[in-house]
C-alpha positions as CSV (number, residue, x, y, z in Angstrom):
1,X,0.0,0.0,0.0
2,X,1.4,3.2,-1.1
3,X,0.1,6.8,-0.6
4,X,0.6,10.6,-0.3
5,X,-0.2,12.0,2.9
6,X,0.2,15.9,3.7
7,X,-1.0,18.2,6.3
8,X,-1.0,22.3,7.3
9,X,-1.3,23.6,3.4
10,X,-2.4,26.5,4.5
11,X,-4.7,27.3,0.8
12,X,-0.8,27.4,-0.8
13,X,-2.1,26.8,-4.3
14,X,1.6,26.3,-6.1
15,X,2.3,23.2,-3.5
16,X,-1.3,21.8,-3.9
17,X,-0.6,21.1,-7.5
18,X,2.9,19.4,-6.9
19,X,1.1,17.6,-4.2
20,X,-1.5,16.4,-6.8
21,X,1.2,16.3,-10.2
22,X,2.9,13.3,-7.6
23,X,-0.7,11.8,-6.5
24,X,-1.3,11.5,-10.4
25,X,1.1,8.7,-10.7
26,X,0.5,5.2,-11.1
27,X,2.3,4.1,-7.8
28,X,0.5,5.9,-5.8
29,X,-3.0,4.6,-4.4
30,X,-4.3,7.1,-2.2
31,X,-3.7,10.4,-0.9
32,X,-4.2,11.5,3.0
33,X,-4.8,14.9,4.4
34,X,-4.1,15.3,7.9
35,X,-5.9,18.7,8.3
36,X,-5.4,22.9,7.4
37,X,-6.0,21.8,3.5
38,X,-7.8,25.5,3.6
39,X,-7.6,28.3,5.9
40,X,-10.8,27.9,7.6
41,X,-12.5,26.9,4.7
42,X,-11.1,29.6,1.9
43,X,-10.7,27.7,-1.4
44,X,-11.9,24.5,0.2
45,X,-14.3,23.7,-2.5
46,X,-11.8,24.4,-5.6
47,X,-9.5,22.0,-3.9
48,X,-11.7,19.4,-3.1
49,X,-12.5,19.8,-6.8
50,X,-9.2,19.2,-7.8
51,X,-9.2,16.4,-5.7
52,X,-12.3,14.8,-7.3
53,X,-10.9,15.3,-10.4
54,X,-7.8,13.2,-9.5
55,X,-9.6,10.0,-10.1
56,X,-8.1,8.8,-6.6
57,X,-9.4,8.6,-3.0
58,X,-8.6,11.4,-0.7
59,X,-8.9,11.2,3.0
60,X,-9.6,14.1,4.8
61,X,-9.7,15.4,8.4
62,X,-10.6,18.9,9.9
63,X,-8.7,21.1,11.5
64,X,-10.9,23.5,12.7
65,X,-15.0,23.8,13.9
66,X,-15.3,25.2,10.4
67,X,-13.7,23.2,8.4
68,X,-14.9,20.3,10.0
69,X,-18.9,21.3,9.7
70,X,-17.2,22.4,5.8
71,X,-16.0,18.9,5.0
72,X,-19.4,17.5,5.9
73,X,-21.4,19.5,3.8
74,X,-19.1,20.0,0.8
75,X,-17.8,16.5,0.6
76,X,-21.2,14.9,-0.1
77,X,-21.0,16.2,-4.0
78,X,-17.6,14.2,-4.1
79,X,-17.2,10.6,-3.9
80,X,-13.7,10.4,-4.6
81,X,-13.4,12.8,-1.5
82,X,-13.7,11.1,2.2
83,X,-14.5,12.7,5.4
84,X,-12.4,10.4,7.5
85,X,-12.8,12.6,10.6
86,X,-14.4,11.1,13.7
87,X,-14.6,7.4,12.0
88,X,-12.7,4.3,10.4
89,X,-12.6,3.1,7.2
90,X,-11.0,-0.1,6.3
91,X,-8.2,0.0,3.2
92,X,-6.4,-3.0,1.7
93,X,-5.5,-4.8,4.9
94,X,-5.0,-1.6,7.1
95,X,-7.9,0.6,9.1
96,X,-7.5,4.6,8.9
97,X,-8.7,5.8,11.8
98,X,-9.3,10.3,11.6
99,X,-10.0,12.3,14.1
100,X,-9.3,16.2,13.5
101,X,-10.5,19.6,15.0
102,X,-7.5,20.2,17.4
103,X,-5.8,22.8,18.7
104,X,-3.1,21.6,20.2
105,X,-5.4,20.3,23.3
106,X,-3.8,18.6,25.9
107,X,-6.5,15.7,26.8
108,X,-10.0,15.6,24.8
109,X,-13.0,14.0,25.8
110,X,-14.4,13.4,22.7
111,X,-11.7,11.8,21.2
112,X,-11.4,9.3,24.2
113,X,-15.2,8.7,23.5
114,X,-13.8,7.5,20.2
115,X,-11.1,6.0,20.7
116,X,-13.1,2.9,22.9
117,X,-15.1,2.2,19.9
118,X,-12.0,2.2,18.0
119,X,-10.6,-0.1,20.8
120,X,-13.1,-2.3,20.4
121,X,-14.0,-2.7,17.0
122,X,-10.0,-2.7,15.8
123,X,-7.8,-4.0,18.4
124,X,-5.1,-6.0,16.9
125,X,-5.8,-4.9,13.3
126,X,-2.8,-3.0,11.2
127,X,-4.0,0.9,11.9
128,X,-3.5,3.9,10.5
129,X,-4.2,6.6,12.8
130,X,-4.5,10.4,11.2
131,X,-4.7,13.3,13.3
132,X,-4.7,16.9,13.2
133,X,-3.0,17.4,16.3
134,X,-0.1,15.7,17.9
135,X,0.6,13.2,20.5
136,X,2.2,13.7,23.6
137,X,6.0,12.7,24.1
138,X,7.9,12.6,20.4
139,X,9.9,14.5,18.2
140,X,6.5,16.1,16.2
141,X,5.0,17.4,19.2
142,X,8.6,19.4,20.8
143,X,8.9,22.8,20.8
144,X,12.5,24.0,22.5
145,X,12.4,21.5,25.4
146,X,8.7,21.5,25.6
147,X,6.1,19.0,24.8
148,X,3.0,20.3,23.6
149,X,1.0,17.6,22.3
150,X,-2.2,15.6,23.5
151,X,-2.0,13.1,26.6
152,X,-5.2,11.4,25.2
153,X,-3.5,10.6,21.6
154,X,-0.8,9.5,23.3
155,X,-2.9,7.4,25.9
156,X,-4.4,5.8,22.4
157,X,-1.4,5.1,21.1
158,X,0.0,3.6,23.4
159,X,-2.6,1.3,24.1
160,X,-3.5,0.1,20.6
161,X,0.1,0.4,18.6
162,X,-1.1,1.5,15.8
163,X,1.0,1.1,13.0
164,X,1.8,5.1,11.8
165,X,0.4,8.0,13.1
166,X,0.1,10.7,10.8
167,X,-0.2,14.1,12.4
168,X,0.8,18.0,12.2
169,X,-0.4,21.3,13.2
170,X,3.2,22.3,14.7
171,X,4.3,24.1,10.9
172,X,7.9,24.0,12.7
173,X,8.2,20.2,12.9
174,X,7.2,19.3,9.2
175,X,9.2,16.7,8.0
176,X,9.7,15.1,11.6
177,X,9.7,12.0,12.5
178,X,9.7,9.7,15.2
179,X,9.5,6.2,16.8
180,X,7.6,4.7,20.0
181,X,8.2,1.2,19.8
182,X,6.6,-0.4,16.8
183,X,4.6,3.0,15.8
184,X,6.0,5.2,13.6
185,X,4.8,9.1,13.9
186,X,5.4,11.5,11.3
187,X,4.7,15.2,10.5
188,X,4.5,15.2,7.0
189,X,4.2,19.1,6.1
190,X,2.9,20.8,3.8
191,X,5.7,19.4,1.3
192,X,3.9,15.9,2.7
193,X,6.2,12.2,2.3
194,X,5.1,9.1,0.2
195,X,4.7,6.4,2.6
196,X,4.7,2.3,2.0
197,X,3.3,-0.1,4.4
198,X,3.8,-4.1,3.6
């Protein structure tokens, strides 16, 4: 399985068509986006669009109240274009789990509402957890010698073991990447990283 996943574009309309120009190629299957594809909402609909007009599934989360009640309304005129954001969808022999709207909270009730019936519908299945926010504790969520991401993604993941986390919202650590034992977590940026799982 092989796919493009970015996150924190800001509306920046130059790198949303290199993102798509390398999500037009054969080898890759699917694209992710992790949050901030718009700036609360601005140019959402050309993009998703542009999206639609890919041929290939896209994967979206919120990153904002707006863009979140956005996503649900817009999305239904595109089916190439999934709201991922508060549910799991099963892909190949992996389960993408979204859950977006954050700003940079430290624990979140809703999410850990989530997160059971995630727990119990998907424990000890290959997942694919995309967030908006951070988790607590790695390289994507450090800021000097701070940590500034949430206790309740971190809670999750270190419960369930998910495969990759895909996250963002800290523009400073795009491109980061980290490891907590068999999870991988990544920032991908704006720029966003082709990944391949087995």
């Amino acid at each position: 399985m092989k796919f493009l996943t970015f996150v924190d574009l800001q509306r920046d309309k130059k790198q949303f068509s290199a993102l798509l120009n390398r999500a037009s190629q054969d080898d890759i299957e699917f694209i992710i986006c992790a949050g901030n594809l718009s700036n609360i909402t601005r140019d959402l609909q050309s993009f998703l669009e542009k999206c639609e007009q890919l041929g290939k599934k896209t994967y979206l989360i919120s990153s904002s109240s707006e863009e979140r009640k956005a996503l649900e309304t817009i999305q239904e005129n595109f089916s190439n274009c999934i709201n991922l954001d508060k549910k799991s969808l099963t892909v190949g022999d992996y389960v993408l789990c979204g859950y977006g709207g954050d700003n940079l909270t430290r624990d979140d009730s809703v999410f850990r509402k989530v997160a059971r019936e995630w727990y119990s519908s998907h424990n000890n299945k290959k997942i694919v957890l995309v967030l908006n926010g951070p988790p607590y504790g790695t390289e994507v969520d450090k800021v000097g010698k701070d940590y500034l991401g949430n206790f309740d993604y971190r809670k999750f993941l270190d419960r369930i073991k998910p495969k990759l986390v895909i996250c963002g919202h800290i523009i400073d650590n795009a491109g980061k990447m980290d490891k907590i034992e068999s999870t991988r977590v990544i920032n991908p940026g704006f720029e966003g990283m082709v990944i391949e799982l087995p």
